[in-house]
Every structure is written in C-alpha cells, then in structure tokens.
mmCIF file of the C-alpha atoms, coordinates in Angstrom:
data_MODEL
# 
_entry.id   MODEL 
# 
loop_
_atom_site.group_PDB 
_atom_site.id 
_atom_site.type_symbol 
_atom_site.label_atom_id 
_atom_site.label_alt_id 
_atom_site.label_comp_id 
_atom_site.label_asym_id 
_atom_site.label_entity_id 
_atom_site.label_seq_id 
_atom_site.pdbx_PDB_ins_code 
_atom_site.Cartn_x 
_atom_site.Cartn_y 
_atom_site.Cartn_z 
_atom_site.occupancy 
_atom_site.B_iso_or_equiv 
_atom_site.pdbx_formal_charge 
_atom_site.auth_seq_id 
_atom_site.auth_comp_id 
_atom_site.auth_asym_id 
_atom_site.auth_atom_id 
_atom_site.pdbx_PDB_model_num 
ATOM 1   C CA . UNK A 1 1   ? -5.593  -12.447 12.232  1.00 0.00 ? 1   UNK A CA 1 
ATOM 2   C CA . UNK A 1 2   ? -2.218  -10.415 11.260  1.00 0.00 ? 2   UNK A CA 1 
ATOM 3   C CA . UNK A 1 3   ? -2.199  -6.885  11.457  1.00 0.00 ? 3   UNK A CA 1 
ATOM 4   C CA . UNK A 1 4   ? 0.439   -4.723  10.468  1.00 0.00 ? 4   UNK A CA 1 
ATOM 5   C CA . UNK A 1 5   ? 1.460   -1.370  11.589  1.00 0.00 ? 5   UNK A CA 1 
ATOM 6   C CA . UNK A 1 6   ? 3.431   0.909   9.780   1.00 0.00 ? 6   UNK A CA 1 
ATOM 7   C CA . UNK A 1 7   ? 3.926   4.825   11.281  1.00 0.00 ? 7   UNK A CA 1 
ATOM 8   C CA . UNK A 1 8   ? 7.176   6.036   11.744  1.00 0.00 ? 8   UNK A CA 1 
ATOM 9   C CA . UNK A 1 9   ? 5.708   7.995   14.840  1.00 0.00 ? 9   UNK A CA 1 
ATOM 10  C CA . UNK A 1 10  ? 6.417   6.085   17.871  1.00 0.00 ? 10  UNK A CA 1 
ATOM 11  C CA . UNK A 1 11  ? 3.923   7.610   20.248  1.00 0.00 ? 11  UNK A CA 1 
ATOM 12  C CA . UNK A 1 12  ? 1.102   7.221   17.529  1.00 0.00 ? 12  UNK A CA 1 
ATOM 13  C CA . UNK A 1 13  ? 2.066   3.596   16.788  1.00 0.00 ? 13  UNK A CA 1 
ATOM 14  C CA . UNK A 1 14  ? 1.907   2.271   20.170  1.00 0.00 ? 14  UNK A CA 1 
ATOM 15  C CA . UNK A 1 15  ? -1.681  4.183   21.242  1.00 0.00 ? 15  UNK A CA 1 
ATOM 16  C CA . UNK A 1 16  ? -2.763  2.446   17.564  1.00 0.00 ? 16  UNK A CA 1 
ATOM 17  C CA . UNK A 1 17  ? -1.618  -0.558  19.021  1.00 0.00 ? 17  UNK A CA 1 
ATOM 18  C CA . UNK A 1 18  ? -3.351  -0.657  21.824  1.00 0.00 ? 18  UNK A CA 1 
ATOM 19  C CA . UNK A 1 19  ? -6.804  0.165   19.998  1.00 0.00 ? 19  UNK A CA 1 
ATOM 20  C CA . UNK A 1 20  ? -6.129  -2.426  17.699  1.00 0.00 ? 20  UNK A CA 1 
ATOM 21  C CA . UNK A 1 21  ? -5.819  -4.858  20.943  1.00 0.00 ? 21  UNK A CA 1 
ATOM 22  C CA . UNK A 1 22  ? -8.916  -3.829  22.701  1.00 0.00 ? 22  UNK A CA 1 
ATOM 23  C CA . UNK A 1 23  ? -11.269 -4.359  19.606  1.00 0.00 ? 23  UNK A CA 1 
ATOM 24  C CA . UNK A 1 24  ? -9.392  -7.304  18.070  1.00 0.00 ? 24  UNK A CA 1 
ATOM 25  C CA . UNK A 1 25  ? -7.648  -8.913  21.419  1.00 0.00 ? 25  UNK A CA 1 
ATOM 26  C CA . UNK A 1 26  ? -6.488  -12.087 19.593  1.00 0.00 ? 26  UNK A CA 1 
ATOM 27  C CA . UNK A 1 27  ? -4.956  -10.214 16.509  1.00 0.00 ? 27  UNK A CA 1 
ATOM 28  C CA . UNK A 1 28  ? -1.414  -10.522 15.756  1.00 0.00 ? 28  UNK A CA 1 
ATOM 29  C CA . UNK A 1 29  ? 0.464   -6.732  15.497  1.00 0.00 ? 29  UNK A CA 1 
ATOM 30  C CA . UNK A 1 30  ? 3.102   -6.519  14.071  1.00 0.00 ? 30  UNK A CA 1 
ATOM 31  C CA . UNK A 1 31  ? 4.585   -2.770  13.721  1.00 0.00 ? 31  UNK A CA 1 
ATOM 32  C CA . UNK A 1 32  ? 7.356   -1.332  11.525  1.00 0.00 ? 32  UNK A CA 1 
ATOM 33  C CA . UNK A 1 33  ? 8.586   2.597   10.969  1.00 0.00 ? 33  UNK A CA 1 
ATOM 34  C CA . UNK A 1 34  ? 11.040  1.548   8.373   1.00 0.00 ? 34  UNK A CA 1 
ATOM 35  C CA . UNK A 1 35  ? 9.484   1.304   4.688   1.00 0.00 ? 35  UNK A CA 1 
ATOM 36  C CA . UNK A 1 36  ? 12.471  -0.593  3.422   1.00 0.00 ? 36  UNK A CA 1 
ATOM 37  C CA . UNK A 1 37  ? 11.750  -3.322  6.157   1.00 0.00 ? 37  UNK A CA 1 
ATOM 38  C CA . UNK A 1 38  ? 7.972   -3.191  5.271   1.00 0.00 ? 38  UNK A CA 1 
ATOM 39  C CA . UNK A 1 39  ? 8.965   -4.185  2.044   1.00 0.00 ? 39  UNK A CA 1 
ATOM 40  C CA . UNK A 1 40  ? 11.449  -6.562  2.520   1.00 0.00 ? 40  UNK A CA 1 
ATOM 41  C CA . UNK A 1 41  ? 8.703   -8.091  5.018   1.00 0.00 ? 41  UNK A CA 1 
ATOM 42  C CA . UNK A 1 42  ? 5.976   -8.520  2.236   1.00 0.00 ? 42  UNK A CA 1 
ATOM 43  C CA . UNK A 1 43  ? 8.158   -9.637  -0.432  1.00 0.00 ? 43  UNK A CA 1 
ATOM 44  C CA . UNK A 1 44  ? 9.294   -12.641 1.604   1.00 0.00 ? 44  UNK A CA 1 
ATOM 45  C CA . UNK A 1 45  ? 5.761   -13.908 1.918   1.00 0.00 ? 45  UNK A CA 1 
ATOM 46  C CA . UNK A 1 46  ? 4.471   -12.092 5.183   1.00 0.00 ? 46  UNK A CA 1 
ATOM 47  C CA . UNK A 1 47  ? 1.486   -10.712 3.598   1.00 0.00 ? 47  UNK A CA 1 
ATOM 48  C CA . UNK A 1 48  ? -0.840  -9.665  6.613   1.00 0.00 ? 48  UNK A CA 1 
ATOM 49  C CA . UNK A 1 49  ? -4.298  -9.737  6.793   1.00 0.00 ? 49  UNK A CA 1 
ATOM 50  C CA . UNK A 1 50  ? -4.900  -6.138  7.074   1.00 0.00 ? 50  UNK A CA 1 
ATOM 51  C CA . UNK A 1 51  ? -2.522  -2.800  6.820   1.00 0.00 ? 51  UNK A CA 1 
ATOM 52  C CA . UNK A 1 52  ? -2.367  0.172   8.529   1.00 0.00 ? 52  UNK A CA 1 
ATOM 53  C CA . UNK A 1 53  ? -0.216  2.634   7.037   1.00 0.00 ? 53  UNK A CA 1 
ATOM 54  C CA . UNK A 1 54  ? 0.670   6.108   6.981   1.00 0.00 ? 54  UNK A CA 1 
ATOM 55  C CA . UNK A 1 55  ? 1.021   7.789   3.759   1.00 0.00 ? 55  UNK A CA 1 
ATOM 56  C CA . UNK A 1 56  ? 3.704   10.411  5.322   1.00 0.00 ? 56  UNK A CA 1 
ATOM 57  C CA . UNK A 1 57  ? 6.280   7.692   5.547   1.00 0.00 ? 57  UNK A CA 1 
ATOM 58  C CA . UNK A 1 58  ? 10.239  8.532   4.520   1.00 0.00 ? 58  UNK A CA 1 
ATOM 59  C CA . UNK A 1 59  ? 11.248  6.738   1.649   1.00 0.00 ? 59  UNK A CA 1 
ATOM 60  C CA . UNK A 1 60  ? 7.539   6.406   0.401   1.00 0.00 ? 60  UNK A CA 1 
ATOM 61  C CA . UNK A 1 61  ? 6.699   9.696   -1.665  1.00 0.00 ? 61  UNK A CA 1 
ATOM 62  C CA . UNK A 1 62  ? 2.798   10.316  -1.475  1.00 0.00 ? 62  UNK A CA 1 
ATOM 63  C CA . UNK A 1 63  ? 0.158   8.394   -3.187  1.00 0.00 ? 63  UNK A CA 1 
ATOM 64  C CA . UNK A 1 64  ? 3.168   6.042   -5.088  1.00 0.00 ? 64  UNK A CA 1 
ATOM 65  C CA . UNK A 1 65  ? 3.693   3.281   -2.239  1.00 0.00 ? 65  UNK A CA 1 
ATOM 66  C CA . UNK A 1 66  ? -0.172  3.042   -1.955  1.00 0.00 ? 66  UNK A CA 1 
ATOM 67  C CA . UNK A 1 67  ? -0.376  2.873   -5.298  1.00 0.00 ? 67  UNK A CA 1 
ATOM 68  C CA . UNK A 1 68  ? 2.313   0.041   -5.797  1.00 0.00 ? 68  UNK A CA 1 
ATOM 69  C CA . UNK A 1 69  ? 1.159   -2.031  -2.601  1.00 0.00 ? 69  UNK A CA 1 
ATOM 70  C CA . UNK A 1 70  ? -2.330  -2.030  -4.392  1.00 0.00 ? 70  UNK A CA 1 
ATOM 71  C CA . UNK A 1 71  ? -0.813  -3.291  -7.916  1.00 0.00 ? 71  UNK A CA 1 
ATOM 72  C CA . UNK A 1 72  ? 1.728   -5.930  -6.016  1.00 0.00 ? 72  UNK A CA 1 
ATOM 73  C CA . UNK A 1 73  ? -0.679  -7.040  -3.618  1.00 0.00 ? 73  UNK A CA 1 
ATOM 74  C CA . UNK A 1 74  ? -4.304  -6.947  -5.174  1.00 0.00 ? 74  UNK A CA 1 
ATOM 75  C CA . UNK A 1 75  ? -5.675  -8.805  -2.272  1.00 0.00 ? 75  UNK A CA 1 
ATOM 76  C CA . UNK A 1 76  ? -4.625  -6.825  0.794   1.00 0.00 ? 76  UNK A CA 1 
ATOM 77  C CA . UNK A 1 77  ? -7.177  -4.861  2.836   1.00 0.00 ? 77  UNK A CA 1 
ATOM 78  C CA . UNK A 1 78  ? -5.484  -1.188  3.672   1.00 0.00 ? 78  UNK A CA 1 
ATOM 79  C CA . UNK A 1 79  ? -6.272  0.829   5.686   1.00 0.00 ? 79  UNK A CA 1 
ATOM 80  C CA . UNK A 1 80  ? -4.563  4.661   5.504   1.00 0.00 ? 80  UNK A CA 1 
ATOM 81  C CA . UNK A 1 81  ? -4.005  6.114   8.227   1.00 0.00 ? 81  UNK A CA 1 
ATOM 82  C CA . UNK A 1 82  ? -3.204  9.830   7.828   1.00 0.00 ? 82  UNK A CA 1 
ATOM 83  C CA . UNK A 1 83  ? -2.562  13.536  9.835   1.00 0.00 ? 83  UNK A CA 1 
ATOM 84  C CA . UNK A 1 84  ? -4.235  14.819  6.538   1.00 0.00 ? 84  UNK A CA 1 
ATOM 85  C CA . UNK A 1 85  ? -7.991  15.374  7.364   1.00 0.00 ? 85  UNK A CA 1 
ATOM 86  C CA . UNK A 1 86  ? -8.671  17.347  3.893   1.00 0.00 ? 86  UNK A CA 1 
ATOM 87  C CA . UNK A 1 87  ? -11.881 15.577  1.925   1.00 0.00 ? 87  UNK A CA 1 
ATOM 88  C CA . UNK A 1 88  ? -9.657  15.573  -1.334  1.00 0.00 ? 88  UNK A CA 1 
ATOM 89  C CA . UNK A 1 89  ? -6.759  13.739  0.293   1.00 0.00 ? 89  UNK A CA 1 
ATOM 90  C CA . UNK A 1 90  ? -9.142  11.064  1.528   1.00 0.00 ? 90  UNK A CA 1 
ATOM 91  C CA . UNK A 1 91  ? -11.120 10.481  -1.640  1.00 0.00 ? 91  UNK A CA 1 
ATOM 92  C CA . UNK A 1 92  ? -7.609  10.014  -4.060  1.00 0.00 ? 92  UNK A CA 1 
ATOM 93  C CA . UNK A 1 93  ? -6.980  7.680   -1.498  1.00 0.00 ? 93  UNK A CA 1 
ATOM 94  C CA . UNK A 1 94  ? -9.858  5.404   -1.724  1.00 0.00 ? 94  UNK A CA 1 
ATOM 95  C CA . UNK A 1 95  ? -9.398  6.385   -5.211  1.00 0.00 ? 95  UNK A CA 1 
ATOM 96  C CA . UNK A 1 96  ? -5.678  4.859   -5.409  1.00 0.00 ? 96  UNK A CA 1 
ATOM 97  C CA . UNK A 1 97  ? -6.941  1.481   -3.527  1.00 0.00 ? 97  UNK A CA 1 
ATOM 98  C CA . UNK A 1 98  ? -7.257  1.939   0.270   1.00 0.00 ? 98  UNK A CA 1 
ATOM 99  C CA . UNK A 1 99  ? -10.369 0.271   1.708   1.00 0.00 ? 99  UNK A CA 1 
ATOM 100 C CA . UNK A 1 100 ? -10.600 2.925   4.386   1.00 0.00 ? 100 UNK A CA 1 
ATOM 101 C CA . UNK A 1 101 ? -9.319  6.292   5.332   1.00 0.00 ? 101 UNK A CA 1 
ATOM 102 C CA . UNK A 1 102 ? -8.916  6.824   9.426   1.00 0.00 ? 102 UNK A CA 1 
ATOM 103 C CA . UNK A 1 103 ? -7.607  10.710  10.399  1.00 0.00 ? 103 UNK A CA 1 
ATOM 104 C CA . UNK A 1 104 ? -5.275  10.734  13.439  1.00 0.00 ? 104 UNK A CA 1 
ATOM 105 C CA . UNK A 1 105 ? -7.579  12.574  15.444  1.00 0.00 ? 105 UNK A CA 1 
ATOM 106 C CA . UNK A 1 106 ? -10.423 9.851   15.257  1.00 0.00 ? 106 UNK A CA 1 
ATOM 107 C CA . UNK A 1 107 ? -11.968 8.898   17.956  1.00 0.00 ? 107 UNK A CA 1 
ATOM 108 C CA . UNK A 1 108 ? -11.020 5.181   19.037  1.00 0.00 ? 108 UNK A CA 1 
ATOM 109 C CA . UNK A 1 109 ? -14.143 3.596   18.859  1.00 0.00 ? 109 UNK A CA 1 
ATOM 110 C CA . UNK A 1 110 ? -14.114 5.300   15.243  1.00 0.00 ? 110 UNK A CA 1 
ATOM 111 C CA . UNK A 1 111 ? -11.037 3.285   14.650  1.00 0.00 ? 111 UNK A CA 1 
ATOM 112 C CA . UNK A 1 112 ? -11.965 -0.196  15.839  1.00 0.00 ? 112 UNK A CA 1 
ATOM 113 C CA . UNK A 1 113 ? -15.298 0.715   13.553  1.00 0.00 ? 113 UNK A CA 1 
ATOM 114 C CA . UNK A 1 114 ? -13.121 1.021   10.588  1.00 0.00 ? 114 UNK A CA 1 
ATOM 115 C CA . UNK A 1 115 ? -11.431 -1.732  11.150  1.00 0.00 ? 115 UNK A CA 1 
ATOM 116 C CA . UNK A 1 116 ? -14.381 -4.477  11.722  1.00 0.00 ? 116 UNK A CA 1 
ATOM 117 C CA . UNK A 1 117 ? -15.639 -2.674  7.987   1.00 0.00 ? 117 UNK A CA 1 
ATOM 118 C CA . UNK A 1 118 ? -12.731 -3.058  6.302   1.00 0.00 ? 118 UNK A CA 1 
ATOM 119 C CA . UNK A 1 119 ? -11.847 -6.428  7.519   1.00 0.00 ? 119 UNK A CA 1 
ATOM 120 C CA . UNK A 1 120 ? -15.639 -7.339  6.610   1.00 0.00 ? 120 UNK A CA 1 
ATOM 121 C CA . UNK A 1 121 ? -15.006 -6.212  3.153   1.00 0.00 ? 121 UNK A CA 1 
ATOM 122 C CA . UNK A 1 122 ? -16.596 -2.536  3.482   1.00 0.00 ? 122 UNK A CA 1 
ATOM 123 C CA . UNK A 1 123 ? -15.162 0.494   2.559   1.00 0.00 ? 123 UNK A CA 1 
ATOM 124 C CA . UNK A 1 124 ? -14.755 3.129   5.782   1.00 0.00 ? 124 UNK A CA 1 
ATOM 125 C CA . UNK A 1 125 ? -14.649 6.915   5.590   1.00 0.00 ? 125 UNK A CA 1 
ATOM 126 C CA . UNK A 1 126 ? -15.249 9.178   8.723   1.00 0.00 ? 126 UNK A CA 1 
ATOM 127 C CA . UNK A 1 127 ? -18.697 9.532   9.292   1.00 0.00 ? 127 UNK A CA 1 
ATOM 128 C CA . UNK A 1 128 ? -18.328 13.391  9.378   1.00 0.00 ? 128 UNK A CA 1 
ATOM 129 C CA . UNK A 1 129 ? -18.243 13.797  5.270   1.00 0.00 ? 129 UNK A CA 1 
ATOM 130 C CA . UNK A 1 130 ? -20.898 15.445  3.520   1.00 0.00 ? 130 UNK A CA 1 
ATOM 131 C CA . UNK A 1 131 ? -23.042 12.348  2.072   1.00 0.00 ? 131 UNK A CA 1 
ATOM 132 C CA . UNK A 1 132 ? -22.833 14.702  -1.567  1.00 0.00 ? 132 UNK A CA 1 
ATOM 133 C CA . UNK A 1 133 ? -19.356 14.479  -1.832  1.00 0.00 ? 133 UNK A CA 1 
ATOM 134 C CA . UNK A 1 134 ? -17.839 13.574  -4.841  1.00 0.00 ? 134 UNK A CA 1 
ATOM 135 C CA . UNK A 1 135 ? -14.370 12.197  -5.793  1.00 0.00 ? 135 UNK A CA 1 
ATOM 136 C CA . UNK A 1 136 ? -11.698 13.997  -6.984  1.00 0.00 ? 136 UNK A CA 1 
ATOM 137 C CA . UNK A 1 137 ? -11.406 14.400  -10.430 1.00 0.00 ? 137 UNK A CA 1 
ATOM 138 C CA . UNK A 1 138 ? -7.758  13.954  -9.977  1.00 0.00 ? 138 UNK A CA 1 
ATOM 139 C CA . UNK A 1 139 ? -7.849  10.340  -9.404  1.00 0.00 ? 139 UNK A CA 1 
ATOM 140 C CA . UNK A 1 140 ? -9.099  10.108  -12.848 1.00 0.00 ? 140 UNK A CA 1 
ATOM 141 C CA . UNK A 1 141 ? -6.183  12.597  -14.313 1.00 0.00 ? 141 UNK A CA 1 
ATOM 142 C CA . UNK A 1 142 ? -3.406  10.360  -12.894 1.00 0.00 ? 142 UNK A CA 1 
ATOM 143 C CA . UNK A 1 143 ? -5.045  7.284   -14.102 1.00 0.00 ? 143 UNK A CA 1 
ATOM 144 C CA . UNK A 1 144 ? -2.153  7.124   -16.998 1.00 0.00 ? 144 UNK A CA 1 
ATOM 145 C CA . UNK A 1 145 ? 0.623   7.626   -14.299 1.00 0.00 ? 145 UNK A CA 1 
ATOM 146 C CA . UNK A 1 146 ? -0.765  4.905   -11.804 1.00 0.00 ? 146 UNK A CA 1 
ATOM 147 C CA . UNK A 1 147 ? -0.876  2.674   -14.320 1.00 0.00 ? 147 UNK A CA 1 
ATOM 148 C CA . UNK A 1 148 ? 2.745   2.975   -15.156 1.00 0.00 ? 148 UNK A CA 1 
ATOM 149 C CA . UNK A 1 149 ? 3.835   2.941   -11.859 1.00 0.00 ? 149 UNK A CA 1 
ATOM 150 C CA . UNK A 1 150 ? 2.017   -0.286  -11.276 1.00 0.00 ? 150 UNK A CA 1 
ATOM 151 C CA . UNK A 1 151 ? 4.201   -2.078  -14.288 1.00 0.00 ? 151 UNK A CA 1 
ATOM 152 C CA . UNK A 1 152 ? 7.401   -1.341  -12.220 1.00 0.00 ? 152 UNK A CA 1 
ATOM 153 C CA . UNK A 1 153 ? 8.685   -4.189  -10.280 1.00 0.00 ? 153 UNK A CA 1 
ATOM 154 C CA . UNK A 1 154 ? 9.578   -3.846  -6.910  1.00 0.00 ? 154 UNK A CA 1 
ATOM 155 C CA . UNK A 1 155 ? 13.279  -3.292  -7.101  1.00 0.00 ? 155 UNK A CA 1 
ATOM 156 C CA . UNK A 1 156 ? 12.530  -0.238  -10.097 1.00 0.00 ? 156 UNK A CA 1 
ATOM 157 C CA . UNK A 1 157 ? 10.290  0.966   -8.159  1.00 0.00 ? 157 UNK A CA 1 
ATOM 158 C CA . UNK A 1 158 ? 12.480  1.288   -4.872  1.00 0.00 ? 158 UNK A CA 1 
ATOM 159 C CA . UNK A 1 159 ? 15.026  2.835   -7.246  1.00 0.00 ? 159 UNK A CA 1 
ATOM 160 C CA . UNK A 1 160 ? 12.694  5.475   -8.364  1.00 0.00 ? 160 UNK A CA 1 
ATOM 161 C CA . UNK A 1 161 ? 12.057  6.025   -4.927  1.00 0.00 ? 161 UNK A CA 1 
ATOM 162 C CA . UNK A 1 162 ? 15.727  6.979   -4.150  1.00 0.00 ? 162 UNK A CA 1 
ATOM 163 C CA . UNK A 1 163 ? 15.711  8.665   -7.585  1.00 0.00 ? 163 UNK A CA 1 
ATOM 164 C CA . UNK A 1 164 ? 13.137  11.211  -5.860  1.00 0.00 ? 164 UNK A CA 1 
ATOM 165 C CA . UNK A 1 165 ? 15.104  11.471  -3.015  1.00 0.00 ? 165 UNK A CA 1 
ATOM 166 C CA . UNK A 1 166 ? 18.113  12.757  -5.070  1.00 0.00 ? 166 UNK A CA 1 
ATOM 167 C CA . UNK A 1 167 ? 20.374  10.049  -4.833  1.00 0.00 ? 167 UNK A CA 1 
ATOM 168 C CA . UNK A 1 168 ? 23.122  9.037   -7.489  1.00 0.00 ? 168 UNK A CA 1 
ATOM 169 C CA . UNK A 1 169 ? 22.974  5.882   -9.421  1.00 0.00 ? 169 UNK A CA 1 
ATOM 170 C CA . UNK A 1 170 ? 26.502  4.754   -7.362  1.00 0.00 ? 170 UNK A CA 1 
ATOM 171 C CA . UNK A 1 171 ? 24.519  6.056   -4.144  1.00 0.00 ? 171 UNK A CA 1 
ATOM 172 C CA . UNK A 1 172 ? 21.407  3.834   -5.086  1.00 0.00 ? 172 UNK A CA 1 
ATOM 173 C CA . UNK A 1 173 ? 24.016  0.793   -5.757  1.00 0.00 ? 173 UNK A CA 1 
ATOM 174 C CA . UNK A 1 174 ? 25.653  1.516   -2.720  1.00 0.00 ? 174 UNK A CA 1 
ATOM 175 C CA . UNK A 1 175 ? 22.269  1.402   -0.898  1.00 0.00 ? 175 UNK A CA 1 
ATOM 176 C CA . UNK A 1 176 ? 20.871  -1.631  -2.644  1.00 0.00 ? 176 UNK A CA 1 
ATOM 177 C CA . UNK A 1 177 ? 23.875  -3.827  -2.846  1.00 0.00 ? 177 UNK A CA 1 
ATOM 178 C CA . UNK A 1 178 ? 24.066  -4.023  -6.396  1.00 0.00 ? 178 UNK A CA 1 
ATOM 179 C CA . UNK A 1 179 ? 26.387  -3.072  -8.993  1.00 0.00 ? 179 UNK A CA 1 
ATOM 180 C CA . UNK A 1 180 ? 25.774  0.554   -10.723 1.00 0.00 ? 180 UNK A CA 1 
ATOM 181 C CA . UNK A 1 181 ? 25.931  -1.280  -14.141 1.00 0.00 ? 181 UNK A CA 1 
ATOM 182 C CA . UNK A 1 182 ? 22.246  -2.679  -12.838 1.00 0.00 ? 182 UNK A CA 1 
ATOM 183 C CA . UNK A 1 183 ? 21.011  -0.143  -11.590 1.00 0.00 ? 183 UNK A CA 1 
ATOM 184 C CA . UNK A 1 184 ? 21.923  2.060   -14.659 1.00 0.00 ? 184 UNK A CA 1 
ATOM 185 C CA . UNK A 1 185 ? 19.626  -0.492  -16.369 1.00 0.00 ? 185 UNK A CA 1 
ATOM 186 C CA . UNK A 1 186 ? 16.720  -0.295  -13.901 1.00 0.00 ? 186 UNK A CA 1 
ATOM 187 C CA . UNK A 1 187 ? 17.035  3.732   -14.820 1.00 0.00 ? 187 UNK A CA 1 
ATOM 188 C CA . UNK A 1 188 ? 16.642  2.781   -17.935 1.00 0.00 ? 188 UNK A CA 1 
ATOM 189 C CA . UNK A 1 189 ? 13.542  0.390   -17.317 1.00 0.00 ? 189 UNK A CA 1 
ATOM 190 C CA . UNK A 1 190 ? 12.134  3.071   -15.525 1.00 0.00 ? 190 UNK A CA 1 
ATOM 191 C CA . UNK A 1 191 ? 11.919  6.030   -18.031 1.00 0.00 ? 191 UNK A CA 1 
ATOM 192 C CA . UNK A 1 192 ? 10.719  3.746   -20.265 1.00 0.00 ? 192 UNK A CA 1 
ATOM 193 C CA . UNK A 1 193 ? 8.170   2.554   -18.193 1.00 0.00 ? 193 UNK A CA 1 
ATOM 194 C CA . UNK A 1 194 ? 7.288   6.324   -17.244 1.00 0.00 ? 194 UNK A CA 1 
ATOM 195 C CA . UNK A 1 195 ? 7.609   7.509   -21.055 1.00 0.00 ? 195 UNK A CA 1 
ATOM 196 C CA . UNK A 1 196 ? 10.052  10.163  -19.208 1.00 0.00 ? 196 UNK A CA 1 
ATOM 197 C CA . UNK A 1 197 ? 13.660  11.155  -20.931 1.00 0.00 ? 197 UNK A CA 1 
ATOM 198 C CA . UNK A 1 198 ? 15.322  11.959  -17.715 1.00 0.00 ? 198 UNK A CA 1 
ATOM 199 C CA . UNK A 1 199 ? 15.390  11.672  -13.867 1.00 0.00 ? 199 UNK A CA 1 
ATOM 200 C CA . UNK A 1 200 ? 13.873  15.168  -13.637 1.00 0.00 ? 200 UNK A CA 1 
ATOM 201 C CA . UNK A 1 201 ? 10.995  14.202  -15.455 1.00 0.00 ? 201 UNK A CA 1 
ATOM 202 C CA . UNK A 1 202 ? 10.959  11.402  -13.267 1.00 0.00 ? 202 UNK A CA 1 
ATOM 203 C CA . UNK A 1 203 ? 10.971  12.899  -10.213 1.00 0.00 ? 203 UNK A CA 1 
ATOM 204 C CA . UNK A 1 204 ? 8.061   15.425  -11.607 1.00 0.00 ? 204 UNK A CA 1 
ATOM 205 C CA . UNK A 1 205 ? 5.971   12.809  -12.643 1.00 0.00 ? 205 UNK A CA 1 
ATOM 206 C CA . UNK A 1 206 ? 5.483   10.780  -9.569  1.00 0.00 ? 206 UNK A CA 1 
ATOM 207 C CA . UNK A 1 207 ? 5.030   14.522  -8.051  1.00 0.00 ? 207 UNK A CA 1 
ATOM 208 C CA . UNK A 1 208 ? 1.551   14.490  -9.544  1.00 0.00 ? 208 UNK A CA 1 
ATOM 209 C CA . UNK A 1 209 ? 1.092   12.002  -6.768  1.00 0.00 ? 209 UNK A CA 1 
ATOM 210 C CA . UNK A 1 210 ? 2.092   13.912  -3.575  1.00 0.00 ? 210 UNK A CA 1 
ATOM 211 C CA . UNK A 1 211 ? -0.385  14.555  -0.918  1.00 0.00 ? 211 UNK A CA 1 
ATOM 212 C CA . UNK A 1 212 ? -0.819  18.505  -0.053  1.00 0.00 ? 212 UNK A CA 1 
ATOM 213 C CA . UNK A 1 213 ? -4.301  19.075  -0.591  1.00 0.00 ? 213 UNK A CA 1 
ATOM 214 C CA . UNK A 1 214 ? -5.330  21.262  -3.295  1.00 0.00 ? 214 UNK A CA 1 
ATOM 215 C CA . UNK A 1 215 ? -8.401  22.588  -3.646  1.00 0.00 ? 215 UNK A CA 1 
ATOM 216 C CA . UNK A 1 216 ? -11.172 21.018  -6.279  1.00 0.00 ? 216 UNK A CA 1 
# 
C-alpha cells in the first residue's frame, strides 16, 4: 500500500502522517508540499494507491487540479482533505471526482474511517451531514468547463495554471524550460480548448472553479 500526502502545511502533514501510520502501519507515505513535484511524481509512473490532498495548494487553483488528476488518472482513489467545512464545498468535490471529503478538524478515528472506505471502494463524507442533503447544482453548471479542462494535457494544463497566476508567456518558458515559441502554441491549444479569445477569459473561466463557498 502507497499513500501519498500532499499539504503544503507542515504541522498538518506530519500529525496526518502519523494517523495514517497507526490505522495502516505497513502503508508506504510518501508526502510532498510542492504541486509541481506531485506532478512530476505521477507522470513518471508513481501512481499511489490512494491520495490525500489539499485543495488549497499554491500552484493548484481550486476545483481544476482535482478535476485534472480525476481525467489523467481515472483509477486513483482521492481523498480531499480540506480547512473548508462548508456542505457545498464538500459535495462539488465528490461532485468533481474525490472518493471522500475529510475536514481538518476531524477527529482521527474519523480519518482512519475514511480511509479503510475509500480504499474499500466507498465513498466517505463526515458523518455530521444532514442525510437530505442534496448536491450542488453547480457541479452540474460547470459540467461544460470540466470537460474542457479534462482535454488539456498535462503540460497545457500546467501552463494555464501559471496563466492564472499572472505570469508572461517568457516567464512560463523560463519556468518550464521550454522555448516561448512553444509555449505561445500551448496558449493557443488552450483557448481553443477553453473556447476563450484571451488569457482573461482564461483566467475567468477556470474561476468558476474556485472554492469559497457560496451559498445554494
């Protein structure tokens, strides 16, 4: 059993760590803060068995990485693991592909619950919900937008990614080791792709995917 941890809080990491070692003692962790290196890891073939990840993570803008790791890698079990403890934020992500949802202030033996279920092939949501509640019609709004997302490959959509950041196409060649000339193309790709005209419709398209709560 792999398990991978990615939180770019180091005092949250380790104490998920440790949970993750007293209910599965002869797992594998392996932890990351850096989303570039998370993604370098899984495109070389590291796939774990099961993810934990933090939606709040730099370089990965809301809903969008969850949404790509679920088009690249169909297969893998995720599990979010989020500060955000609003019911809407938690269905869009079960919504988007995550097998469970685990808020930060969960109880440990709540975690290594949600763990066992996912890893058994169950969904997880705290037990706390109200057993009426329905998903967010949202999920069903960006429907069109996830599914052009998912047609990026992984380099486009890392450039988008630094697109939303505000960097320049030199910056993002800089960044990437590549010449501009390519990643004027991937730009390209990209609106295409998006059925956008330019990077600031770009940028406010993936926006529809951020992760402040608003109300249903």
């Amino acid at each position: 059993m792999n398990i991978l941890i990615v939180d770019d809080h180091p005092l949250f990491r380790h104490a998920l760590i440790q949970v993750v070692r007293y209910g599965l003692p002869q797992a594998q962790i392996q932890e990351t803060a850096d989303v570039d290196e998370f993604y370098a890891r899984l495109e070389q073939g590291a796939a774990p068995d099961l993810l934990l990840f933090d939606l709040n993570l730099p370089g990965a803008s809301g809903f969008s990485a969850l949404v790509y790791l679920r088009a690249q890698y169909p297969a893998l079990p995720i599990i979010v693991v989020s500060a955000h403890e609003e019911l809407s934020i938690m269905q869009r992500a079960i919504a988007h592909g995550a097998m469970g949802y685990i808020p930060k202030s969960s109880h440990p033996n709540a975690i290594g619950e949600a763990i066992q279920q996912v890893l058994a092939g169950e969904l997880w949501l705290p037990p706390h919900l109200p057993s009426h509640a329905g998903f967010d019609s949202r999920a069903t709004d960006e429907t069109a937008l996830v599914e052009r997302l998912q047609s990026l490959t992984p380099q486009q959509f890392r450039v988008l990614m630094m697109i939303a950041e505000g960097l320049l196409n030199k910056q993002i060649a800089y960044e990437l080791e590549v010449s501009e000339a390519t990643i004027k193309a991937h730009v390209t790709a990209i609106f295409r792709k998006l059925a956008v005209q330019n990077r600031t419709q770009a940028v406010l398209a993936i926006s529809a995917l951020n992760i402040e709560d608003k109300k249903l």
